[in-house]
C-alpha positions in Angstrom: 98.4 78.4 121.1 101.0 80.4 119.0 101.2 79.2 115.5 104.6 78.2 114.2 106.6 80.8 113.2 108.1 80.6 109.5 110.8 81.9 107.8 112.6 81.9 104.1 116.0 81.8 104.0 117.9 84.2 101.9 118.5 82.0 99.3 115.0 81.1 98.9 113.4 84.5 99.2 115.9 85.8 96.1 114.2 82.9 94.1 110.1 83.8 95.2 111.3 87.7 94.6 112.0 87.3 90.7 108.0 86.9 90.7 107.5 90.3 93.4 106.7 93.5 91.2 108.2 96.1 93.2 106.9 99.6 92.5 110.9 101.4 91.5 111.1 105.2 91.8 111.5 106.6 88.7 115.0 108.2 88.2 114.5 111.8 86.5 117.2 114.0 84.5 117.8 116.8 86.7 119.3 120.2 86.0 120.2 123.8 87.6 116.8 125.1 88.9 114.8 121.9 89.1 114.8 121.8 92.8 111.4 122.3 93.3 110.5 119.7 91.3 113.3 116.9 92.5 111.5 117.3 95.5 108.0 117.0 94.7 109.5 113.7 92.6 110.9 112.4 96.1 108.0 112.9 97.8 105.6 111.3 95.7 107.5 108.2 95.7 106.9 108.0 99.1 104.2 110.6 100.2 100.2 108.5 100.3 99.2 108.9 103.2 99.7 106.2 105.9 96.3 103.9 106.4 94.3 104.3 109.3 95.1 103.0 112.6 91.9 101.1 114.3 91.6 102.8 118.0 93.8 101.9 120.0 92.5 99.2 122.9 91.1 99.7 126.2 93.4 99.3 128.8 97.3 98.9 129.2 98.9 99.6 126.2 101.7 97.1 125.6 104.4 97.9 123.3 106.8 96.2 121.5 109.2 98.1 119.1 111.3 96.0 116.7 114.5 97.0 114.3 117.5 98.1 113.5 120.0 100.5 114.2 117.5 103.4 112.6 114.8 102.4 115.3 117.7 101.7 118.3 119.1 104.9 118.0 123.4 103.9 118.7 125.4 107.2 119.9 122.0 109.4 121.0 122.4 109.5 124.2 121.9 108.4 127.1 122.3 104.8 126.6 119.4 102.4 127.0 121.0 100.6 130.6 118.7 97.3 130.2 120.3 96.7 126.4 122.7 94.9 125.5 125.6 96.4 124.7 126.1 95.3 121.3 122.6 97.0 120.6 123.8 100.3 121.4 119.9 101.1 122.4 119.5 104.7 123.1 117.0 105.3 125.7 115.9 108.7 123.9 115.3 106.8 120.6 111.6 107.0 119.4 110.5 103.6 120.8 111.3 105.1 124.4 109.9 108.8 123.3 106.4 107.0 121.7 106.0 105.1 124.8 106.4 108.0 126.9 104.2 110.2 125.0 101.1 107.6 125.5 102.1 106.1 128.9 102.8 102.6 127.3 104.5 99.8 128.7 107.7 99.4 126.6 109.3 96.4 125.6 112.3 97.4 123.3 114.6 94.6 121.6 115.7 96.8 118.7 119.3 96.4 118.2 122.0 97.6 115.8 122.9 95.1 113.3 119.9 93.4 113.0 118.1 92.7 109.6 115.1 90.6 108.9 116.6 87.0 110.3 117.2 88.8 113.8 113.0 88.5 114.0 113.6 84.4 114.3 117.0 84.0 115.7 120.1 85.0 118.2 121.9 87.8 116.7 124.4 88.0 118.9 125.2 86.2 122.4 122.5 87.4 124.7 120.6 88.8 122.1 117.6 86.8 121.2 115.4 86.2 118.2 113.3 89.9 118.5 109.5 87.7 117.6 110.5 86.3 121.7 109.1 89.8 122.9 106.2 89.4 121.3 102.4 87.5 122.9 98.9 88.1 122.9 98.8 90.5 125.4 101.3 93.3 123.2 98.7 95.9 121.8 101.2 98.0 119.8 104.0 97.0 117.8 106.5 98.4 115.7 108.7 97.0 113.1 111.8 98.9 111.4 113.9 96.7 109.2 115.3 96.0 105.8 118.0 98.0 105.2 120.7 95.4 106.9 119.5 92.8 104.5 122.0 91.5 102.7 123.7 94.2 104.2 122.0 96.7 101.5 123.1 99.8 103.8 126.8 99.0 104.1 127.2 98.1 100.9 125.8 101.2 99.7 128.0 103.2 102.4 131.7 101.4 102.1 130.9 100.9 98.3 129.5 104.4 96.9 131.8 106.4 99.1 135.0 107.6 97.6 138.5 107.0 99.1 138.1 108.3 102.8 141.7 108.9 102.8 141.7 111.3 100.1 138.5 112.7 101.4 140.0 114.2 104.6 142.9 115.0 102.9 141.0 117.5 100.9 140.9 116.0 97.1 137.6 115.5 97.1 137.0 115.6 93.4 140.1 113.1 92.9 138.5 110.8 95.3 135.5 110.7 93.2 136.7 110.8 89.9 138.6 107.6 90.7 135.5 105.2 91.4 132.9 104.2 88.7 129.1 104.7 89.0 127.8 103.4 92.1 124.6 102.9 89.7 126.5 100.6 87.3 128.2 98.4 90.0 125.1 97.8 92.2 121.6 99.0 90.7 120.7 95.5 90.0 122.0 93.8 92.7 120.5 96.7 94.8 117.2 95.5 93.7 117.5 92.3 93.5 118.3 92.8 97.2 115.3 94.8 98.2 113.3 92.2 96.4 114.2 89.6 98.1 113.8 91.2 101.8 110.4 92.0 101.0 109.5 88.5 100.4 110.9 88.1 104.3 109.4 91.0 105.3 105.9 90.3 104.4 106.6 86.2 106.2 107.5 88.3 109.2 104.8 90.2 109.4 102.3 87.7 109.1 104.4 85.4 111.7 103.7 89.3 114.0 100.3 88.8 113.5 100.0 85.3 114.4 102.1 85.9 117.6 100.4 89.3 119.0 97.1 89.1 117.2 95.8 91.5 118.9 98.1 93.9 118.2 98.1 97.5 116.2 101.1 96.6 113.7 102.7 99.8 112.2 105.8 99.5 109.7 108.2 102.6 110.0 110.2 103.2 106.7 114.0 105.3 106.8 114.3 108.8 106.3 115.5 110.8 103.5 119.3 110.3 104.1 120.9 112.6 101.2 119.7 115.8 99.4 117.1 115.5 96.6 118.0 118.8 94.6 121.7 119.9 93.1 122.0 123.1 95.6 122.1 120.7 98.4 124.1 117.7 96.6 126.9 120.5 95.8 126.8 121.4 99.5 127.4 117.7 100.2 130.4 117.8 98.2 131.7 121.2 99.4 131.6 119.5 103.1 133.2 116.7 101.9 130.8 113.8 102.4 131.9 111.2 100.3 129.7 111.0 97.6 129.3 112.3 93.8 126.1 114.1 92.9 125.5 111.0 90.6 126.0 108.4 93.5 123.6 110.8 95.9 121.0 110.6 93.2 121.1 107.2 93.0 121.5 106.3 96.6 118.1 108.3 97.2 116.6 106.3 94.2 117.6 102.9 95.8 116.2 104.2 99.7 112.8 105.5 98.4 112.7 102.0 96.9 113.4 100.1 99.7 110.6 102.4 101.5 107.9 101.8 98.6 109.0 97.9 99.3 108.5 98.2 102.9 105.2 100.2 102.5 104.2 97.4 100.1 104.6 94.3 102.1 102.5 96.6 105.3 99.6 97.0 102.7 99.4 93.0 101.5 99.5 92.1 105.2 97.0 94.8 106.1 99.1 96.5 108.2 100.2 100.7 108.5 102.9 102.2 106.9 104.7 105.2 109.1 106.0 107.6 105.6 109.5 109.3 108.0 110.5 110.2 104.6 108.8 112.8 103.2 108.6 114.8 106.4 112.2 114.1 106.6 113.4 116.0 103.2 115.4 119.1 103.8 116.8 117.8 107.2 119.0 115.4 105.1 122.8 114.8 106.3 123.9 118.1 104.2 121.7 120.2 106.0 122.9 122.3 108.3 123.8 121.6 112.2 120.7 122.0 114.0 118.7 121.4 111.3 119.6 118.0 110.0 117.9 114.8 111.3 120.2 112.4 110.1 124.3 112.7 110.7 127.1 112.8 108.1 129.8 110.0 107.5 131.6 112.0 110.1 128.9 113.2 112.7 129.1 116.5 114.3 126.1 115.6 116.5 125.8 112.3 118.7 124.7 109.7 116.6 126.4 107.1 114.7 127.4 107.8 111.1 124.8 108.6 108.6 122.1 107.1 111.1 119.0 109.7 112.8 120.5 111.9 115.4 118.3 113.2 118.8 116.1 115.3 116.3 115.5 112.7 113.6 114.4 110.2 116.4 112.3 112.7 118.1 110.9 113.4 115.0 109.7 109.7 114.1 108.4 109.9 117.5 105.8 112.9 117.0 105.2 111.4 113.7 103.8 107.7 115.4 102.4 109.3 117.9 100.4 111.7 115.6 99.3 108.6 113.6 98.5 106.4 116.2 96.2 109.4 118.0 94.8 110.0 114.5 
């Protein structure tokens, strides 16, 4: 019988996360020539490796992928044709890729839009609570979540970004100069944020474990979204993407946070952590087409803005895979 599935509500979770020590990166000065060392910073925060999967069992492997729009895949084509619409489920996004790769059975319910309360209930009409796919027969399941809660990732995209308008007009600096620190108007409540999801986080993953119990449970963190060094922050600003060097820095500081939180709440429930960050620096959205992983506010590449494009998701992909054959 399936234990009862639990849940904190928003409002409680902020309270039980003022008591949650969440290891912060540690923001660095950083001046002309320090790229080498930016990036050794970055990866750090995120690089231990990932704890061993137990083998794989016998038999059909049954898996059930779980997330957001980072794990659905919106604009890679071609379109998942058994999601809903809504989800805008690629079926070339890593879920789809993994399973091939290992001849699993898939069961994907990831879907744009969805943080951490999507696990327990409808998200939208005809799209069910995401813990519904899951039963003692699933062997493999993987969860990608966090960054829609309390819609951490929008804020930090509509928020940090400078006027659009003046963006495209070309006035990039005047755009910029006009908006205060992104750090000053939402470092704390960034935190506070990320806090409080991984007090949900951790609930869900035990309520995983109590509903596929037999099941390898692998949490898949974001990848680097925005350059790490000032060579490729001023390249961000030369193509225009909407953000100063000082909200880049601290936009990076906030995700490899959220990642160390997510990487956290897989180690107290004695689950895996999948690190797609650190293999992920230098194919940020600044990098160049055909190199990048992840798209710009305006993608060149078919994805949906600032989200993982065909590469990034194949790149998770061989990165599960890797681990889970390890």
């Amino acid at each position: 019988m399936v234990s009862p599935r639990r849940f904190l509500p928003v409002a409680v979770a902020v309270v039980a996360a003022a008591a949650v020590a969440i290891p912060f990166a540690v923001a660095n000065e950083i001046g002309p020539g320090d790229e080498d060392t930016v990036t050794q910073v970055a990866a750090d925060a995120t690089a231990a490796p990932a704890a061993p999967v137990d083998a794989l069992p016998a038999g059909p492997l049954r898996y059930v992928a779980l997330g957001d729009s980072y794990t659905s895949a919106p604009g890679v084509p071609p379109v998942d044709p058994a999601a809903p619409a809504v989800c805008g489920r690629s079926a070339a996004n890593y879920p789809h890729l993994v399973a091939k790769a290992l001849g699993a059975e898939l069961t994907d319910v990831s879907c744009g839009g969805a943080d951490t309360m999507a696990l327990y209930e409808e998200q939208a009409p005809g799209v069910g609570a995401q813990l519904d796919s899951l039963s003692r027969d699933t062997t493999l399941v993987t969860l990608g979540i966090g960054g829609n809660d309390n819609d951490l990732f929008a804020t930090a995209i509509a928020g940090c970004a400078g006027k659009v308008g003046a963006v495209l007009g070309g006035d990039v600096a005047g755009a910029l100069e006009e908006r205060s620190s992104c750090r000053d108007r939402y470092g704390e409540q960034f935190r506070d944020d990320i806090a409080a999801s991984g007090v949900m986080i951790e609930q869900a993953l035990e309520n995983i474990r109590a509903e596929a119990p037999l099941a390898k449970v692998v949490v898949v963190g974001y990848p680097n979204l925005l350059p790490t060094t000032e060579a490729g922050r001023l390249a961000c600003l030369a193509a225009g993407v909407p953000f100063s060097a000082e909200d880049m820095e601290f936009l990076d500081e906030i995700e490899r946070e959220l990642n160390a939180m997510l990487r956290t709440a897989a180690e107290k429930t004695k689950n895996t952590y999948l690190d797609t960050y650190t293999p992920s620096l230098g194919h940020d959205m600044c990098a160049a087409p055909g190199v990048r992983w992840v798209e710009p506010t305006i993608p060149l590449s078919p994805a949906a803005p600032v989200h993982p494009n065909a590469a990034g998701q194949a790149a998770v992909a061989d990165a599960l895979v890797a681990l889970l054959r390890s």
